[in-house]
LOSEMAR-894301 format. One record per residue (C-alpha): x, y, z. Coordinates in steps of 0.2 Angstrom, whole numbers, padded with zeros to 4 digits, always signed. Example, Ala and Ser with C-alpha at 12.3 -4.5 7.8 and 13.67 -1.06 7.14 Angstrom:
+0062-0022+0039 +0068-0005+0036 
END
This chain:
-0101-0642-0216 -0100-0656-0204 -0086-0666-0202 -0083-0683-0211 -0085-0692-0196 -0102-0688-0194 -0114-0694-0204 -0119-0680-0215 -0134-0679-0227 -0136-0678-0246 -0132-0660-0251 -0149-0658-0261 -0138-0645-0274 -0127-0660-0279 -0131-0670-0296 -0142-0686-0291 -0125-0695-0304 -0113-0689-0291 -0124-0696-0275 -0124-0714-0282 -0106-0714-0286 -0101-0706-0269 -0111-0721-0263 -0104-0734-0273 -0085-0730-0266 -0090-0731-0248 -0083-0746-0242 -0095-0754-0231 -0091-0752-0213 -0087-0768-0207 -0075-0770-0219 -0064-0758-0215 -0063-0744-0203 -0069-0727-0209 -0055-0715-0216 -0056-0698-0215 -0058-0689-0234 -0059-0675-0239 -0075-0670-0250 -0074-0653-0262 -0089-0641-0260 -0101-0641-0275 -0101-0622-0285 -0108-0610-0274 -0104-0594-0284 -0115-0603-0301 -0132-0605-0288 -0128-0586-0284 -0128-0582-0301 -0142-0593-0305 -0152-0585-0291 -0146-0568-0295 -0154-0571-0312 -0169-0578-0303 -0172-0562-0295 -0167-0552-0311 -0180-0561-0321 -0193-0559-0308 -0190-0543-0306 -0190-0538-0325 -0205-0547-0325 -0215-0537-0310 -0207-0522-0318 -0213-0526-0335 -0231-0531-0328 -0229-0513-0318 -0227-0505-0333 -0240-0515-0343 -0252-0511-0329 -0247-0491-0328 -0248-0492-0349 -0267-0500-0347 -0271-0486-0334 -0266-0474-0345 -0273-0478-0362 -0288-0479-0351 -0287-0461-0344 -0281-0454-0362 -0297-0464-0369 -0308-0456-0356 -0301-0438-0357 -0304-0438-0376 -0321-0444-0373 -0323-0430-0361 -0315-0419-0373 -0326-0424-0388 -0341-0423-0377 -0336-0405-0372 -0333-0400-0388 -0351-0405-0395 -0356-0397-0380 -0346-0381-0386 -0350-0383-0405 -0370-0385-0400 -0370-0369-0388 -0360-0360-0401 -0370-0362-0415 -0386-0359-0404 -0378-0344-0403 -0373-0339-0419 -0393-0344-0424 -0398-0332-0410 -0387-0317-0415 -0392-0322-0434 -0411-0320-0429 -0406-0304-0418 -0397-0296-0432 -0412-0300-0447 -0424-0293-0433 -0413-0278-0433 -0412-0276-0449 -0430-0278-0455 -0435-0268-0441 -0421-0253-0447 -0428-0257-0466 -0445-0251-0460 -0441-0238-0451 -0431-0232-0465 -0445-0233-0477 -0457-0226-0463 -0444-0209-0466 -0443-0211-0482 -0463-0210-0485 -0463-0196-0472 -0448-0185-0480 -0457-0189-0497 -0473-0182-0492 -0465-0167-0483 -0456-0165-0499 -0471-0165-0509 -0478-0151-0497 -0466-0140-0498 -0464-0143-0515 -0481-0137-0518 -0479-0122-0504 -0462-0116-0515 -0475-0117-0531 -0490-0106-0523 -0476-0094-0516 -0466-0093-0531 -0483-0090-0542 -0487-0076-0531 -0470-0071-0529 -0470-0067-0550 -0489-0065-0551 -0491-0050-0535 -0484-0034-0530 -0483-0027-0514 -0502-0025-0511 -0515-0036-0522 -0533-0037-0521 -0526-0056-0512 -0519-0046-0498 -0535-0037-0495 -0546-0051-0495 -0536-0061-0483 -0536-0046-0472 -0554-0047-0474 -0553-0064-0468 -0544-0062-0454 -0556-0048-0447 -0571-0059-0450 -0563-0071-0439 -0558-0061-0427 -0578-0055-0423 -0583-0070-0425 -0573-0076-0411 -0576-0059-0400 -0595-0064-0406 -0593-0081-0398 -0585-0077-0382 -0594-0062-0378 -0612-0063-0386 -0610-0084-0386 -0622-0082-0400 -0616-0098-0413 -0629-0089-0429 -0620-0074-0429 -0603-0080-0429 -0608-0094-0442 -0613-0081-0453 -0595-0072-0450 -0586-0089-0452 -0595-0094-0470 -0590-0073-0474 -0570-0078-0474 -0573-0093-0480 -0579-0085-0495 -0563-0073-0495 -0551-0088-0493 -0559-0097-0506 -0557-0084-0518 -0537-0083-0513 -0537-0102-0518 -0544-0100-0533 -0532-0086-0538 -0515-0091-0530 -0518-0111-0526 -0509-0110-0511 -0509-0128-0502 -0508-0118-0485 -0525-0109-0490 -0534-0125-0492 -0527-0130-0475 -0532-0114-0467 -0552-0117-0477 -0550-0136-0472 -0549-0132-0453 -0562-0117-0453 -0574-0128-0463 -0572-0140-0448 -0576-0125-0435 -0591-0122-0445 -0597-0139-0444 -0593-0141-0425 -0604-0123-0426 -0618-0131-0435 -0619-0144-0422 -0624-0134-0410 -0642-0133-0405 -0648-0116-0406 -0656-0107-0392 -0671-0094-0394 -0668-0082-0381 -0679-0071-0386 -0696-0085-0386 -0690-0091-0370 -0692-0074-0362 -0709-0072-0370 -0716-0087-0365 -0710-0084-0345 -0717-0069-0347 -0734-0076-0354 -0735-0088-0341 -0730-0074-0326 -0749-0066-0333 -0760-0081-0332 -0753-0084-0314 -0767-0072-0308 -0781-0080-0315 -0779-0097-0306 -0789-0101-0296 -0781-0101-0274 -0785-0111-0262 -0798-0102-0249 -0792-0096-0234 -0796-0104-0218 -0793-0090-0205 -0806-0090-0190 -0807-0072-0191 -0818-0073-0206 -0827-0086-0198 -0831-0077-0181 -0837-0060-0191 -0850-0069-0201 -0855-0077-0184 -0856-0059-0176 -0864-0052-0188 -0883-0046-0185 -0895-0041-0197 -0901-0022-0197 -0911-0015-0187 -0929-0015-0193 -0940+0002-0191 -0953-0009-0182 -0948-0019-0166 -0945-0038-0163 -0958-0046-0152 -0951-0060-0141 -0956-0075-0154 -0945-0065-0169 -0931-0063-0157 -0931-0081-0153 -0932-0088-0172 -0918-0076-0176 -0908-0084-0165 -0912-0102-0166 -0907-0099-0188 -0892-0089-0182 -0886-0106-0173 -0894-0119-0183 -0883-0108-0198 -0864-0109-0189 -0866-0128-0186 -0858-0131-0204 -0844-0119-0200 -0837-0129-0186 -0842-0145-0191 -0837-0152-0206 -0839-0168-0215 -0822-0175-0229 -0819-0188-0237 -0803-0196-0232 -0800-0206-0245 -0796-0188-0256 -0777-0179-0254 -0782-0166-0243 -0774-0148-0244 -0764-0138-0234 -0773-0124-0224 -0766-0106-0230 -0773-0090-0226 -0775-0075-0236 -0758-0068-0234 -0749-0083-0237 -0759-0086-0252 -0755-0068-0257 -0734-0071-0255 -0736-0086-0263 -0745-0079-0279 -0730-0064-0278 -0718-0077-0277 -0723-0086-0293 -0722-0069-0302 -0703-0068-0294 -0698-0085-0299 -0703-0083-0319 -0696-0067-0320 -0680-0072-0312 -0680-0087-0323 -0681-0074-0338 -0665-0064-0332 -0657-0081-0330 -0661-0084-0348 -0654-0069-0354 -0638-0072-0343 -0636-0089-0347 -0636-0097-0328 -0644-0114-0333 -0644-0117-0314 -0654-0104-0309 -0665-0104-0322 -0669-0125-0319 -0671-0120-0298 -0684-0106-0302 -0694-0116-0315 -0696-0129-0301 -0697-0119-0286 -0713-0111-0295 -0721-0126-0299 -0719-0131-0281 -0729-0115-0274 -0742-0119-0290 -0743-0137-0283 -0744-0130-0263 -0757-0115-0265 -0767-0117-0280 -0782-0127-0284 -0777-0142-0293 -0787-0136-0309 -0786-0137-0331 -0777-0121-0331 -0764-0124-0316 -0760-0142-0324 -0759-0134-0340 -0748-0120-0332 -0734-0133-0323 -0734-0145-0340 -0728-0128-0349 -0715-0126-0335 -0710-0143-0336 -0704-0144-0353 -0694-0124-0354 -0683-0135-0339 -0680-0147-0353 -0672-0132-0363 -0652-0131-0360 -0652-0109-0361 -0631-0109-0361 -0626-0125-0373 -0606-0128-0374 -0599-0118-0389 -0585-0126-0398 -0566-0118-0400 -0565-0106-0419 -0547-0101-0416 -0537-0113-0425 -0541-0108-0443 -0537-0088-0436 -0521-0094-0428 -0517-0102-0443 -0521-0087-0456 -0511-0074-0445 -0494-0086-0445 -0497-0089-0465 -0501-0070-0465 -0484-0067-0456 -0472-0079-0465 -0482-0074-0483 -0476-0054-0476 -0457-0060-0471 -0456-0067-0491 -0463-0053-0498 -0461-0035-0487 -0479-0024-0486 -0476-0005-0494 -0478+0006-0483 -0494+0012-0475 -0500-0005-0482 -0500-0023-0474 
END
């Protein structure tokens, strides 16, 4: 603070009340000279606490608005994260019961699905049981109705004989009347065992031999024996057909050559002359000649070739009639056609050859070794019945 001398200014902290008295007491200055006094400073320490609480307030009021701020901020953040939290969990709620539905729909699948194949066994073990239900009945009648050897036996033996020549007959003769005749034979035996035992497995073992019979039937049968007779037929009337004239000059030059025989009486010079102007007025036309071109011409043969051909012929027809006989369809179908090739080459394009190479034509039309179809399952299946029925019941002795 200055000194009292000095003039100092008003102290804005002080009361305006104390400035007007302070300046009421001053004695003016003409007046009387200036003393020294001695002024008391105002209350410092209630301005410090005044401030102090200043501060204090401001503070507690930043520090409030702080925490308002950071409490705003927060409810804010809890607010979002429960958003987030209840979006997540419809989220999970909707992928879970998608789920659930999916494994729901799985498990129903399943479960139908396991229902019917159940039922499918259950139909199938029915069935079987109803087969072997009736196979325990035909056993156990024959079981109480046969001894060791009945007239069944035998006539299932029968039956298996007839089928096994009836196969041999197949293979080896490949001849589909006579094993038809042995297949209807044991049918007939096995239909008299049904009728006596009714055996299921007997109708099943007739039920597959009937179907051998008709794949049998089917069959288109083949007349060997015709076939051969007509080739043979045919190899007779080769002969007769007319060949085509041989055209060798050596024929040619002897009729030239030739002179007539010598008379008893003597030529004059005018006979000799008209001798030999006819002799070559006559072989004009056997070096000159006149075709038609519009007409196929022929080949020109001569007589040996016409000869091997007509051998030839003969040769094809008969080896077609062993091919017949052995049933090689392919050589018989290449000797058919080679001969009708050598009919159409070296013989005279005539009624009787046309009629010859039509007949030829249509025995190539004829399949001499048609497929035969398998008879072994109904004999397979008789010997296993035959064998099981034997295991059941033992054969005597000497017996089957």
């Amino acid at each position: 603070m200055a000194d009292n001398n000095d003039k100092s200014p008003i102290d804005p902290a002080l009361p305006s009340e104390s400035s007007a008295e302070s300046l009421k007491l001053r004695p003016p200055a003409a007046a009387e000279p200036a003393k020294p006094t001695t002024t008391t400073p105002p209350n410092s320490s209630g301005i410090g606490w005044l401030l102090v609480l200043i501060v204090l307030m401001a503070a507690l009021g930043g520090a409030g608005y702080w925490f308002w701020q950071q409490w705003q901020s927060r409810e804010a953040a809890i607010d979002r994260q429960l958003q987030n939290n209840q979006s997540e969990l419809g989220e999970l709620r909707s992928q879970l019961q998608e789920e659930f539905d999916a494994q729901v729909d799985a498990l129903v699948r399943s479960a139908n699905e396991r229902e019917q194949a159940l039922q499918q066994q259950l139909r199938q073990l029915q069935q079987t049981q109803n087969e072997l239900q009736q196979q325990l009945q035909g056993q156990q009648q024959r079981l109480n109705s046969l001894s060791t050897t009945s007239r069944e036996d035998w006539l299932l033996a029968e039956a298996e004989y007839l089928l096994n020549v009836a196969n041999q007959r197949v293979l080896m003769e490949r001849s589909p009347e006579n094993a038809l005749a042995l297949l209807r034979a044991a049918d007939d035996r096995l239909l008299q065992v049904s009728q006596g035992s009714g055996d299921a497995t007997v109708f099943a073992i007739r039920k597959t031999l009937n179907e051998e019979i008709a794949a049998l039937e089917s069959v288109e049968p083949v007349d060997k024996e015709g076939i051969y007779l007509r080739l043979y037929a045919l190899a007779e009337t080769v002969e007769t057909l007319p060949r085509l004239a041989p055209t060798g000059f050596e024929t040619e030059v002897e009729q030239i050559n030739e002179e007539p025989a010598a008379d008893s009486e003597p030529e004059n010079w005018a006979g000799k002359l008209w001798r030999e102007i006819k002799n070559i007025a006559g072989s004009l036309d056997r070096y000159v000649r006149i075709d038609d071109v519009t007409t196929p011409t022929k080949p020109l043969v001569d007589t040996y070739s016409a000869q091997l051909a007509a051998l030839n012929v003969r040769l094809l027809l008969e080896q077609a009639q062993l091919a017949v006989l052995q049933e090689e369809p392919r050589v018989y179908l290449h000797s058919l056609e080679q001969a009708q090739k050598l009919l159409q080459q070296y013989y005279v394009d005539s009624e009787a050859n046309r009629r010859l190479q039509n007949a030829l034509q249509e025995l190539t039309h004829i399949n001499v070794a048609p497929s035969l179809p398998e008879i072994t399952e109904s004999k397979t299946q008789l010997r296993n019945y035959l064998r099981q029925l034997h295991r059941v019941r033992p054969a005597a002795e000497g017996q089957l």
